[in-house]
C-alpha positions as CSV (number, residue, x, y, z in Angstrom):
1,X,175.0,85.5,147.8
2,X,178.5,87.1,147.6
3,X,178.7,91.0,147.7
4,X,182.3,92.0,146.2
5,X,183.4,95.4,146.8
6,X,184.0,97.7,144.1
7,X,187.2,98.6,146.0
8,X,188.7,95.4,144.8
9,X,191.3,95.3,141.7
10,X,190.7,91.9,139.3
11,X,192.8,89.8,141.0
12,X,190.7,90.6,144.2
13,X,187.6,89.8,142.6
14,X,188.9,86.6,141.0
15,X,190.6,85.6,143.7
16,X,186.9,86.0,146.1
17,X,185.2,84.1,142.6
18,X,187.4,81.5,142.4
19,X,187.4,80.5,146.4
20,X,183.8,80.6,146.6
21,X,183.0,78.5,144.2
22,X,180.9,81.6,142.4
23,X,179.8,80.8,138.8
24,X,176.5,83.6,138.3
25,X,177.2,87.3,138.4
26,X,174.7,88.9,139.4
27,X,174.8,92.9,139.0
28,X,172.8,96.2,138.5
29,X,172.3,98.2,135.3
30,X,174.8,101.1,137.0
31,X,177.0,98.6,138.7
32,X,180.7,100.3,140.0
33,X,182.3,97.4,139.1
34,X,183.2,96.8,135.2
35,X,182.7,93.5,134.9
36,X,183.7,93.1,131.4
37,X,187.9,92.1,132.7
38,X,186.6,89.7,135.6
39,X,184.2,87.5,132.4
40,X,187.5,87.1,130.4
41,X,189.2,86.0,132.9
42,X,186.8,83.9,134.7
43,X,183.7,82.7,132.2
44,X,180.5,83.1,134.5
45,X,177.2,83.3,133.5
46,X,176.3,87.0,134.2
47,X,172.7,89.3,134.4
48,X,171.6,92.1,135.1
49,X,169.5,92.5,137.9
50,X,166.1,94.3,137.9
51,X,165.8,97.6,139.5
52,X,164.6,97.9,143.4
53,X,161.4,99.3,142.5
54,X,160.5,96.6,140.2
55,X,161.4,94.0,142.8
56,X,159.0,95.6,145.2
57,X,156.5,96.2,142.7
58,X,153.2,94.9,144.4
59,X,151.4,93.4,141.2
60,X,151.2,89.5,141.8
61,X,153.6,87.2,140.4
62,X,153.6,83.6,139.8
63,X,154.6,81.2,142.8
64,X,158.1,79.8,143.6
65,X,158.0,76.7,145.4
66,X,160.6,76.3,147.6
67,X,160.9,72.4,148.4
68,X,164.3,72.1,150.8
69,X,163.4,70.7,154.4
70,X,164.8,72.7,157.3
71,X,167.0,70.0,158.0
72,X,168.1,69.6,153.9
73,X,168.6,73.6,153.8
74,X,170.3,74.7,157.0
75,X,173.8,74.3,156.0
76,X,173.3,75.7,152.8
77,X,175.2,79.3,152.4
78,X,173.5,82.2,151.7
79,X,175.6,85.1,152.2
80,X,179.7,85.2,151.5
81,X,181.7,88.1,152.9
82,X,185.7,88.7,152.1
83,X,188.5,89.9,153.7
84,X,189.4,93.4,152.9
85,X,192.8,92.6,151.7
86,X,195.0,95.0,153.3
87,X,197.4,92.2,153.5
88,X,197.2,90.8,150.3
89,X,193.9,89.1,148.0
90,X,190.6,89.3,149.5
91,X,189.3,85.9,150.9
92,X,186.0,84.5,151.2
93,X,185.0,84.1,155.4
């Protein structure tokens, strides 16, 4: 998961994007970011993510099987930060 800032301008984002290999945007229905300008310049596949309350909504939902061994999944990413920027693009770390 990569968490851009919404203090980034587009080269920022697409320069964050582009280093870490990102090709889904996720975002929420009242996202900061306009995300409109990053998709033209960087075709991803983009959706909207459900609200919180729905995530956490306690009905039951259908099983995901998650199949990765320890040892198959433990170099496997799973959260990207960036660089603020202050001296020049953000970078993925």
């Amino acid at each position: 998961m990569l968490f851009t800032s919404p203090r980034n301008n587009l080269d920022g984002h697409l320069n964050v994007l582009e280093k870490s290999d990102c090709h889904i945007f996720l975002s929420a229905k009242d996202c900061h970011t306009d995300i409109q300008p990053i998709l033209a310049r960087r075709p991803m596949r983009a959706m909207t993510v459900p609200p919180l309350s729905e995530l956490l909504d306690s009905s039951t939902i259908d099983t995901y099987p998650y199949t990765k061994s320890f040892e198959d999944a433990r170099q496997d990413e799973c959260l990207v930060l960036h660089t603020t920027g202050s001296t020049g693009l953000p970078k993925p770390i």
